[in-house]
MDAnalysis code that builds the backbone (N, CA, C; Angstrom):
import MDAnalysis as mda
import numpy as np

u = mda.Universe.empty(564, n_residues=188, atom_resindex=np.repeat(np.arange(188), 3), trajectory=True)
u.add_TopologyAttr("name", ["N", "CA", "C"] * 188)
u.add_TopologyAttr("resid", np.arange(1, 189))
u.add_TopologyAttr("resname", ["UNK", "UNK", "UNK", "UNK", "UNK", "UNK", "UNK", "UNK", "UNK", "UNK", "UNK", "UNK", "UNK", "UNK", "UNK", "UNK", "UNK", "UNK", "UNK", "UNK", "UNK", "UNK", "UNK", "UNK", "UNK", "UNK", "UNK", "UNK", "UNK", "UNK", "UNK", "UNK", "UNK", "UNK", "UNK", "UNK", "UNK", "UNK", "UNK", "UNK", "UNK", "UNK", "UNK", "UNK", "UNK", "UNK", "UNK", "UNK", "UNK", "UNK", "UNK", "UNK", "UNK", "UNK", "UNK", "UNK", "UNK", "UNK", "UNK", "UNK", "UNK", "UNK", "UNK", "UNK", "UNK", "UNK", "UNK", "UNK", "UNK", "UNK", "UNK", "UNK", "UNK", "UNK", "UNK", "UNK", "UNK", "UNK", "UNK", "UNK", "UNK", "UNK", "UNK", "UNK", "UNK", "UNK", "UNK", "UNK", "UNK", "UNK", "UNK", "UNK", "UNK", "UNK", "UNK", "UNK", "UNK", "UNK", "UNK", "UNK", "UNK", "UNK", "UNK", "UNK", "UNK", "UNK", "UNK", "UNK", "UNK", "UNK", "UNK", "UNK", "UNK", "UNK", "UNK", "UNK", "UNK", "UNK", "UNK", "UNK", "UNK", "UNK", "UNK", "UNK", "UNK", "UNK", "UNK", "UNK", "UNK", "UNK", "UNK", "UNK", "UNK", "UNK", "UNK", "UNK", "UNK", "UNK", "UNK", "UNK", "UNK", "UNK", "UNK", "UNK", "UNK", "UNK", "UNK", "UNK", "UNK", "UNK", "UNK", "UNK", "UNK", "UNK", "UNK", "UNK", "UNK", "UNK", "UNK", "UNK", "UNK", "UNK", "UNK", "UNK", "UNK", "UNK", "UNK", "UNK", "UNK", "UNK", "UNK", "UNK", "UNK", "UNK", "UNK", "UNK", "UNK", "UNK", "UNK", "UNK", "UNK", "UNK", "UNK", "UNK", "UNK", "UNK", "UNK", "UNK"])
u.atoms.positions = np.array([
    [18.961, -18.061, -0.532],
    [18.588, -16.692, -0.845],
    [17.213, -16.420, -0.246],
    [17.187, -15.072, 0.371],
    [15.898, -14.696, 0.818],
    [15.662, -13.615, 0.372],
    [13.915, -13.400, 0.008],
    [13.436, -11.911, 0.097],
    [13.047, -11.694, 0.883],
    [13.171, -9.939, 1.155],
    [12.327, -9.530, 1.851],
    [11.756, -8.019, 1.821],
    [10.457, -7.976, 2.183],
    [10.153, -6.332, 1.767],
    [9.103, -6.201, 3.185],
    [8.532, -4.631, 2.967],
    [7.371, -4.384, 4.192],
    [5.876, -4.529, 3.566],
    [5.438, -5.105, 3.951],
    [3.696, -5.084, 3.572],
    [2.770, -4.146, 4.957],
    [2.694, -2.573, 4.003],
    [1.612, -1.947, 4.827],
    [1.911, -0.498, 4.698],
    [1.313, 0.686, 5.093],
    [0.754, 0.244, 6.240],
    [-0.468, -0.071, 6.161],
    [-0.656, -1.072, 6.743],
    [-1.963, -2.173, 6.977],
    [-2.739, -0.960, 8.071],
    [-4.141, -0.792, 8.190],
    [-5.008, 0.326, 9.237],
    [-6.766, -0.905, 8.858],
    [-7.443, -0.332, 9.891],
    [-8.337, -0.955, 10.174],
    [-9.382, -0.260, 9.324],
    [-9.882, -1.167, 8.426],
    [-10.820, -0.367, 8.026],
    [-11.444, -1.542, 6.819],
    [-12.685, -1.148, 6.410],
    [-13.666, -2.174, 5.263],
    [-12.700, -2.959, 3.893],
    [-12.491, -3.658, 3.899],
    [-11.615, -4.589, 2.676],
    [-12.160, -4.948, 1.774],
    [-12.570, -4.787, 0.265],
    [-13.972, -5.431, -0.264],
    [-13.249, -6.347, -0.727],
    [-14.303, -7.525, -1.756],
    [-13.764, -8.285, -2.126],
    [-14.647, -9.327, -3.078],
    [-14.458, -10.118, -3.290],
    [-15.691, -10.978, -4.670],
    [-16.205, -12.210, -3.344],
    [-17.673, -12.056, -3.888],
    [-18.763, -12.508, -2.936],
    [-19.732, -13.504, -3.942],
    [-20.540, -14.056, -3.579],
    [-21.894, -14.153, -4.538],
    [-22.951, -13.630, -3.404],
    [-23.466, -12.756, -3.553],
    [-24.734, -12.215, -2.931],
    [-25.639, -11.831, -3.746],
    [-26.876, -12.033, -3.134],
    [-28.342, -11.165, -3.744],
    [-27.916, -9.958, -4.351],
    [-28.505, -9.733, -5.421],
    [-28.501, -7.887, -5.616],
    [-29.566, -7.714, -4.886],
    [-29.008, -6.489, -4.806],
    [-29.656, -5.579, -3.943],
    [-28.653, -4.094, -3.460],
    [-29.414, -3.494, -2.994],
    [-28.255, -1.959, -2.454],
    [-27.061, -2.229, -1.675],
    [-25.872, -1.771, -2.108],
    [-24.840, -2.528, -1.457],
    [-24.772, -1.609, 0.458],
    [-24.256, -2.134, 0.941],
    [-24.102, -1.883, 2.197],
    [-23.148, -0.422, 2.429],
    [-23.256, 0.646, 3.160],
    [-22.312, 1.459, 2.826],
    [-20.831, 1.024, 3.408],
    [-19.883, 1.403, 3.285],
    [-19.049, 0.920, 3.558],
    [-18.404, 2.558, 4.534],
    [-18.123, 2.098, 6.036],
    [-17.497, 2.907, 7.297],
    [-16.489, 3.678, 6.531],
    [-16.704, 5.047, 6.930],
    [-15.423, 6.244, 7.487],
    [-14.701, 5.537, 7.718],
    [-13.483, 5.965, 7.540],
    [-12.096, 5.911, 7.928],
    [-11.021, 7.245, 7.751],
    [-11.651, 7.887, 8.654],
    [-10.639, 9.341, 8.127],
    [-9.312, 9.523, 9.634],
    [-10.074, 8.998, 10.871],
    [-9.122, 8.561, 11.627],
    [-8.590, 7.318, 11.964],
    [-7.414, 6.768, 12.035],
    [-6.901, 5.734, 12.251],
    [-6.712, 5.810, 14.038],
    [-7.854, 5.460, 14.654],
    [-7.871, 6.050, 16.443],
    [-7.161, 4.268, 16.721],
    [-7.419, 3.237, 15.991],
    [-6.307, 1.983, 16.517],
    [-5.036, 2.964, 15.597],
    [-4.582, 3.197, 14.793],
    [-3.155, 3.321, 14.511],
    [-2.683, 2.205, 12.931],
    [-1.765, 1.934, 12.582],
    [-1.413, 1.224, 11.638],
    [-0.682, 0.156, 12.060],
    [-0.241, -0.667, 11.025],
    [0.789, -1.997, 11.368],
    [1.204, -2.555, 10.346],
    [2.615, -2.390, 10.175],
    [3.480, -3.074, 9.150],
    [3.846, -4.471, 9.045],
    [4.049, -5.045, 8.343],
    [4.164, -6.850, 8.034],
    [5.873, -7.080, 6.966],
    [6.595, -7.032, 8.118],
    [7.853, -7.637, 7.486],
    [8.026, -9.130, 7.228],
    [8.013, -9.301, 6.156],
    [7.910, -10.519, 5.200],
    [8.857, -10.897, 4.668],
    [9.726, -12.045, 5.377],
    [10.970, -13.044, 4.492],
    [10.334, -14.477, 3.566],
    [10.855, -14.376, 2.392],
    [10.449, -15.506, 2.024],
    [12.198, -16.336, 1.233],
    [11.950, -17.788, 1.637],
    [12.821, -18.575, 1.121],
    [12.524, -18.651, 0.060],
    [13.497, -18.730, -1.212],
    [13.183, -18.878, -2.455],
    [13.443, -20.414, -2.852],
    [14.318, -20.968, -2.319],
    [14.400, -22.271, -2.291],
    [13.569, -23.485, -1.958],
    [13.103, -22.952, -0.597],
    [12.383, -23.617, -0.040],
    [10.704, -23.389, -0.287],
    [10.469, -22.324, -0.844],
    [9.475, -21.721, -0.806],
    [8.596, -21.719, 0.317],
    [9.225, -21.289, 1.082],
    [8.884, -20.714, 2.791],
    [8.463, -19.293, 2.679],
    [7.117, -18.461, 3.316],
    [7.184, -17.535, 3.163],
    [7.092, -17.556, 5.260],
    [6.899, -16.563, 5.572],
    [6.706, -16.193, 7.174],
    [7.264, -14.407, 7.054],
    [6.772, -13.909, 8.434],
    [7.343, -12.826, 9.015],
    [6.737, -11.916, 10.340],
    [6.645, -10.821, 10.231],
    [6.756, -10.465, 12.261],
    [5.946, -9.072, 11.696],
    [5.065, -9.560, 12.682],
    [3.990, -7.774, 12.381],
    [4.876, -6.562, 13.393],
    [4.787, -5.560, 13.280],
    [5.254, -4.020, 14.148],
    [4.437, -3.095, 13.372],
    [4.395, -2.603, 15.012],
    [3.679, -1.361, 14.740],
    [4.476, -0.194, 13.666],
    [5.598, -0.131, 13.634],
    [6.249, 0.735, 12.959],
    [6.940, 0.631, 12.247],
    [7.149, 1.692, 11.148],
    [8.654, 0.774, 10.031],
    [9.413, 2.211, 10.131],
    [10.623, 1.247, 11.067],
    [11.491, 2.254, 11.727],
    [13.034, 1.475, 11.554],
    [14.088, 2.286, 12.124],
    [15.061, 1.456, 11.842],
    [15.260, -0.006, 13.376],
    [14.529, 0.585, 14.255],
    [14.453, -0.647, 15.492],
    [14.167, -1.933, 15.045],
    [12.690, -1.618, 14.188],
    [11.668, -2.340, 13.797],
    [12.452, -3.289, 13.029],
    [13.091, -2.433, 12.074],
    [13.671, -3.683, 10.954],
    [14.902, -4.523, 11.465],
    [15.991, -3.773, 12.393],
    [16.748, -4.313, 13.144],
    [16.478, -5.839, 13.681],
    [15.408, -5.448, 14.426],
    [14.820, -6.862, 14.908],
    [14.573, -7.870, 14.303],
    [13.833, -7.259, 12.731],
    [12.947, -8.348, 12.057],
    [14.957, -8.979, 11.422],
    [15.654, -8.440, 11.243],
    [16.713, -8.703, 10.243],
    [17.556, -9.948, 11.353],
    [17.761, -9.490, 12.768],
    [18.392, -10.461, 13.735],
    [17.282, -11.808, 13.987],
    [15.982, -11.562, 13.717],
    [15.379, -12.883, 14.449],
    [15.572, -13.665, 12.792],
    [15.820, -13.276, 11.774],
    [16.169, -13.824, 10.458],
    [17.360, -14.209, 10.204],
    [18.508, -13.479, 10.707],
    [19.809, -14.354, 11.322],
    [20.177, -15.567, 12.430],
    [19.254, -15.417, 13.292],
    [18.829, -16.625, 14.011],
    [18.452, -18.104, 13.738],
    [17.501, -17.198, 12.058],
    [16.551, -18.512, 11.653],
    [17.788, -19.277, 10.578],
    [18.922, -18.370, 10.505],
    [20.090, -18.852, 9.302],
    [21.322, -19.053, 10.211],
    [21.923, -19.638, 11.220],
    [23.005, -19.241, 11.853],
    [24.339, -19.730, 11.458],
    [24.495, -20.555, 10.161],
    [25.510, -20.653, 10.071],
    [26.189, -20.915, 8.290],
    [25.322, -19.500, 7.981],
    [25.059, -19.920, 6.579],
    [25.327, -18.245, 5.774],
    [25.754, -18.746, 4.585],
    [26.058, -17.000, 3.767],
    [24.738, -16.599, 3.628],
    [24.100, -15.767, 3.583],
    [22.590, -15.333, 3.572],
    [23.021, -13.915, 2.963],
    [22.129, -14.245, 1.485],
    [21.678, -13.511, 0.317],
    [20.716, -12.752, 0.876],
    [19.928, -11.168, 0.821],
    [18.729, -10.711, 0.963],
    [18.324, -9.888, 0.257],
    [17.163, -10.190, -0.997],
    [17.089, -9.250, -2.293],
    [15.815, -8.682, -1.435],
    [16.136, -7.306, -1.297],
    [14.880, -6.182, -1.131],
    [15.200, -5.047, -1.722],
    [13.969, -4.073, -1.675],
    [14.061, -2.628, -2.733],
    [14.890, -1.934, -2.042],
    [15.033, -0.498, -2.954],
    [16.067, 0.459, -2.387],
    [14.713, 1.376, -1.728],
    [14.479, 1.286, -0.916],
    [13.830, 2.077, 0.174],
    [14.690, 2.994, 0.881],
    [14.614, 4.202, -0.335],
    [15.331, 4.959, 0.486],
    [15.078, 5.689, 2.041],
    [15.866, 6.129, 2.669],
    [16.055, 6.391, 3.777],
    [15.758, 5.355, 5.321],
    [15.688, 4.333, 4.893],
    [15.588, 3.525, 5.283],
    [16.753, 1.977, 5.249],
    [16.327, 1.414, 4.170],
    [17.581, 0.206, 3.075],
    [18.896, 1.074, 3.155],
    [18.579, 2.384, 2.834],
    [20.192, 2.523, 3.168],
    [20.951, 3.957, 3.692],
    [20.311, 3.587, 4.930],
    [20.673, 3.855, 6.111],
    [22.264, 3.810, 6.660],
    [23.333, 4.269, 6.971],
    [24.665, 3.556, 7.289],
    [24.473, 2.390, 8.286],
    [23.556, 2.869, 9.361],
    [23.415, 2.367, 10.814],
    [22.314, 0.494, 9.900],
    [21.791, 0.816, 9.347],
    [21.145, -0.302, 8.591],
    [22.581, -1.364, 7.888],
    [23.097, -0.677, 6.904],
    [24.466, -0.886, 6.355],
    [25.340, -1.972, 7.501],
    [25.525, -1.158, 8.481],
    [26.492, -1.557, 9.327],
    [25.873, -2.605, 10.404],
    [24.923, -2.950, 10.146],
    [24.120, -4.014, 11.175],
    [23.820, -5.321, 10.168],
    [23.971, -4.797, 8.835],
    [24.154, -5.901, 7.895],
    [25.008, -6.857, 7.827],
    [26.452, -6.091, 7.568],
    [27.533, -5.797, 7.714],
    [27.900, -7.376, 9.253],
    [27.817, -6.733, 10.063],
    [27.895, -7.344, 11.485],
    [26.793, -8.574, 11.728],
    [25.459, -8.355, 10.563],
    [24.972, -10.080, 10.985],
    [25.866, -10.761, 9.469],
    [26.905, -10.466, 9.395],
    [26.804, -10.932, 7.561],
    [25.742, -11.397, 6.889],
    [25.288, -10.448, 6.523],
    [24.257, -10.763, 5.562],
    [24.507, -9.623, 4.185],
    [24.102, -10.486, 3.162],
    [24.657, -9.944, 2.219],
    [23.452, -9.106, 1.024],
    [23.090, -7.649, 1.248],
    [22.095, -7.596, 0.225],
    [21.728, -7.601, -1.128],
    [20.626, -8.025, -1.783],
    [21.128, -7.572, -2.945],
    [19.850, -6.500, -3.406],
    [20.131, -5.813, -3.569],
    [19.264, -4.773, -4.102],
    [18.368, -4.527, -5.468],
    [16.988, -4.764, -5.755],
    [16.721, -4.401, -6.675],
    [16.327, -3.032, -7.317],
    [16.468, -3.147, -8.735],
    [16.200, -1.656, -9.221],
    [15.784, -0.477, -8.813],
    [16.056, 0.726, -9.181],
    [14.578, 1.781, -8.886],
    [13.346, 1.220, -9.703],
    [12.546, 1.675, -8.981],
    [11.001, 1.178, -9.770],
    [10.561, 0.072, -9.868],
    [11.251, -1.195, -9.459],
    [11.386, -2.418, -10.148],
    [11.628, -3.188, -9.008],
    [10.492, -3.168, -8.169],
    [10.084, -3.894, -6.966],
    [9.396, -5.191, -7.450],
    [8.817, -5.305, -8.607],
    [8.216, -6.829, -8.929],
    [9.244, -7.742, -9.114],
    [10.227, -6.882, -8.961],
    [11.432, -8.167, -9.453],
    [11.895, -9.152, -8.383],
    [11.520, -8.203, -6.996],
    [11.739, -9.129, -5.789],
    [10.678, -10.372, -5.398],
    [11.374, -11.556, -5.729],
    [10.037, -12.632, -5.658],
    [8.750, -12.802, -4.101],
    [9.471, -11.903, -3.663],
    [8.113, -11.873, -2.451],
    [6.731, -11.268, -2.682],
    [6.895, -10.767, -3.449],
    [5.767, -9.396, -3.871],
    [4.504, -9.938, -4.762],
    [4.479, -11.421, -5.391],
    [3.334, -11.934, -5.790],
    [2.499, -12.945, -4.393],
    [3.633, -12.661, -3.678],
    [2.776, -13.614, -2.591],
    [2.208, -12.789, -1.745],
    [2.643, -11.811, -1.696],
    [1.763, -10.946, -0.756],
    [0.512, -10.733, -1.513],
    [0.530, -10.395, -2.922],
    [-0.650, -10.534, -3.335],
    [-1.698, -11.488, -3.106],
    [-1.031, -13.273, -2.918],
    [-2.267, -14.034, -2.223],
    [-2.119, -13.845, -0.763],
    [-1.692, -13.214, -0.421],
    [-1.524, -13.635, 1.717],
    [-2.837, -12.433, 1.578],
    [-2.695, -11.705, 0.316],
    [-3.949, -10.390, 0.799],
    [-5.107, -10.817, -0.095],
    [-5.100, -11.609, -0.435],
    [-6.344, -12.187, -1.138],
    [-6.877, -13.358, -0.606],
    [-6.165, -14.031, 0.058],
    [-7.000, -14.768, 1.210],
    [-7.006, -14.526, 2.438],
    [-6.413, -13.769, 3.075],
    [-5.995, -13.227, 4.643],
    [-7.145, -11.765, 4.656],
    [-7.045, -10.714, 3.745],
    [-7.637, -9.956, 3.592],
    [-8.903, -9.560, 2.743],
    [-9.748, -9.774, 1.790],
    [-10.701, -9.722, 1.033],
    [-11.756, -9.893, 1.939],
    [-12.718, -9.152, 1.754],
    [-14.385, -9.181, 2.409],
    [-13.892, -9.288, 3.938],
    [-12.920, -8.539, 4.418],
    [-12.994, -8.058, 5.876],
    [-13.495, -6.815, 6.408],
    [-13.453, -6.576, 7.281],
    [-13.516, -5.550, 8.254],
    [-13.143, -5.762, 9.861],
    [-12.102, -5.755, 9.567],
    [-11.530, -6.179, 11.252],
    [-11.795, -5.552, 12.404],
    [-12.131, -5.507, 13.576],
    [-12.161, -4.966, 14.612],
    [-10.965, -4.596, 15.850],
    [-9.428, -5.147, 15.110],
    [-8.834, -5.211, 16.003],
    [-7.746, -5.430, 15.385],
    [-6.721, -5.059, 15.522],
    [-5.101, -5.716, 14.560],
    [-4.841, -6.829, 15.035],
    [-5.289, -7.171, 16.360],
    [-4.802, -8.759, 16.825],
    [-5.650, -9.129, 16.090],
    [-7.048, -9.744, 15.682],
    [-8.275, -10.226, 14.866],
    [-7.485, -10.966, 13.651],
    [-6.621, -9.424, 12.559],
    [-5.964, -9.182, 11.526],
    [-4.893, -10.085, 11.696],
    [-3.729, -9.737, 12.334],
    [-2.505, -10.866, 12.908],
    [-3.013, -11.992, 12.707],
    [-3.575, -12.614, 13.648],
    [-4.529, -14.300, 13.942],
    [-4.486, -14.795, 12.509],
    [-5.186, -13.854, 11.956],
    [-5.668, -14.472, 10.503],
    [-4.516, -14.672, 9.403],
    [-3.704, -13.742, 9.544],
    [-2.578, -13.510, 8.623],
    [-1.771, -15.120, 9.173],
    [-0.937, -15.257, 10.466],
    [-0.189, -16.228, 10.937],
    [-1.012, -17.432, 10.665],
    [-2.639, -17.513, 11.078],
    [-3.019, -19.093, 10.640],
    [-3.329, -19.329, 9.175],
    [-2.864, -18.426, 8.118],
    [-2.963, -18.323, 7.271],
    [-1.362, -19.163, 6.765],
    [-0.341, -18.134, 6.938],
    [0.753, -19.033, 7.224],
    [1.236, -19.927, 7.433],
    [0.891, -21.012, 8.630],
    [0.917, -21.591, 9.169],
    [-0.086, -22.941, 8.460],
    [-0.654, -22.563, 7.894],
    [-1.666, -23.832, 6.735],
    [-0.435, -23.791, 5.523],
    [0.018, -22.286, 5.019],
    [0.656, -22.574, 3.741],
    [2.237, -23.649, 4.330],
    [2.508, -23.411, 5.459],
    [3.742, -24.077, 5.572],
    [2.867, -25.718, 6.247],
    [2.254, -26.015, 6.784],
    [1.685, -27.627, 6.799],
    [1.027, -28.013, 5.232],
    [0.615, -27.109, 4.374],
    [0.499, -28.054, 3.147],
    [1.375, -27.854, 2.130],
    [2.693, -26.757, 1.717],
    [3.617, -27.502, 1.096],
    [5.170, -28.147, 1.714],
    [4.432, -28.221, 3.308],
    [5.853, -29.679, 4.224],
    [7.056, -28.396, 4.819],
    [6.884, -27.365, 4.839],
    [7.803, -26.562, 5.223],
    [7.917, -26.194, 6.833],
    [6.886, -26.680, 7.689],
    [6.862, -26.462, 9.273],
    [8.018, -26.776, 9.608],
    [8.889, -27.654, 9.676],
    [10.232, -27.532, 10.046],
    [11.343, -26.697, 9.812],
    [11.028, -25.774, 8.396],
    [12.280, -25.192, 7.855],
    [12.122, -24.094, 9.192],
    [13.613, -23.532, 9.064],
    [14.165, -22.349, 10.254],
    [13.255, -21.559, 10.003],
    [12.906, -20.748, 8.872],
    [12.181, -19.433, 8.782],
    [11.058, -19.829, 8.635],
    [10.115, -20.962, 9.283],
    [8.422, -20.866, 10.023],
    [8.984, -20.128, 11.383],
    [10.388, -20.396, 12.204],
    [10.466, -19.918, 13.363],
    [10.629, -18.351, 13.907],
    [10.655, -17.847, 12.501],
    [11.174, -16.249, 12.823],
    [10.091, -15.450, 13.594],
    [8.636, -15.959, 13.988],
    [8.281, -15.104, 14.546],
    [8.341, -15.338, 16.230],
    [8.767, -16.762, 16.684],
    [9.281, -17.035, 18.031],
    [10.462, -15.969, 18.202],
    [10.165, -15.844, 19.238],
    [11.510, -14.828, 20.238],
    [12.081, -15.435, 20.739],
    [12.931, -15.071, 21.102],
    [14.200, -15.952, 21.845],
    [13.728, -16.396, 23.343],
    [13.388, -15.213, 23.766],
    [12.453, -15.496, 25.284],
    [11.738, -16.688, 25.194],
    [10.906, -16.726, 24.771],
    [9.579, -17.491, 24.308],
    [10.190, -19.219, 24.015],
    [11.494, -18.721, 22.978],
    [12.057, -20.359, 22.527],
    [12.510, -20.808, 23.981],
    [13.643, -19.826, 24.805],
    [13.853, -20.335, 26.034],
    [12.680, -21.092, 26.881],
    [12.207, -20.240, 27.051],
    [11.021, -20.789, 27.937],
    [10.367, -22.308, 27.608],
    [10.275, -22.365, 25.754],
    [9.417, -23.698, 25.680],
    [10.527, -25.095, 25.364],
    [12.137, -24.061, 25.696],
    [13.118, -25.266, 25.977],
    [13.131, -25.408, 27.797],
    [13.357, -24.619, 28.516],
    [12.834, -25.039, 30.095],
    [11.904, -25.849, 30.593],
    [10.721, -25.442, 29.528],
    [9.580, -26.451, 30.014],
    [9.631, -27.764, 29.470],
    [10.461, -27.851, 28.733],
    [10.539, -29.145, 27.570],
    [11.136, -29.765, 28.613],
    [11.924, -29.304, 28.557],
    [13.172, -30.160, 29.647],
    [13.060, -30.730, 31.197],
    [12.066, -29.651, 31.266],
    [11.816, -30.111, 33.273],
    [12.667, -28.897, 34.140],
    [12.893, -27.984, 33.690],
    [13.951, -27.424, 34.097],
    [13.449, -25.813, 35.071],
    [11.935, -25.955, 34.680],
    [11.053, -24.513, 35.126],
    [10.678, -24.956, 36.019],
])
């Protein structure tokens, strides 16, 4: 069984957070009335079994966007019944064209409540991915943001032994896997 939901939209701008500093006058904290970088969404699968979390930043939460994130997550499962508890986001979750791409990766959803998004077990972890990934930032850049989020990841799956499970791989592309099987091989 997997969850999964969107974390964002994520935009560039001052993050506060618990410090020990001098008193003194706090610093003002930057405008943000235009978003001139733009926003970025964080589609987030987590294994409940395994307790694997991972997922794939986009700029947009669109039906492309999720398309993608839902096939490189069928990839990471290829030969297996795959459960997926996320909210009813409407106009979006249920979509026909969403429906029917479900449908065709078999994957099977399960939907939680109206209102009753805590029920999906992904949603306390985003609370720490944003309490250590995000607190006392101010990023300069969404790549900056990314970096931090994935090596953030990437520690939680080397210290509870999960770097091997399929879904650390969901944010490799298929391109990318080709390529570092060509070069593996001798074959480029």
């Amino acid at each position: 069984m997997v969850c999964f939901d969107e974390w964002g939209p994520l935009e560039l701008r001052p993050i506060g957070g618990v410090t020990w500093a001098p008193r003194r006058r706090p610093v003002r904290m930057r405008a943000t009335y235009r978003r001139t970088q733009g926003t970025e969404q964080f589609f987030g699968f987590y294994d409940v079994h395994a307790d694997c979390l991972d997922g794939v930043f986009r700029k947009r939460k669109r039906l492309p966007e999720l398309f993608d994130a839902f096939r490189r997550l069928r990839r990471c499962y290829p030969r297996t019944k795959l459960f997926v508890v996320m909210d009813n986001l409407h106009q979006l979750h249920d979509h026909p064209r969403f429906g029917a791409l479900l449908r065709k990766l078999r994957i099977h959803p399960a939907w939680t409540p109206t209102e009753a998004s805590w029920l999906n077990l992904i949603e306390p972890h985003f609370g720490v991915l944003k309490r250590f990934t995000l607190a006392n930032t101010d990023d300069p850049s969404h790549a900056v943001r990314r970096r931090r989020v994935y090596r953030y990841l990437r520690y939680r799956h080397r210290r509870l032994g999960t770097t091997q499970h399929p879904l650390a791989g969901v944010r490799i592309s298929r391109s990318a896997t080709l390529s570092i099987l060509l070069v593996a091989t001798g074959s480029a």
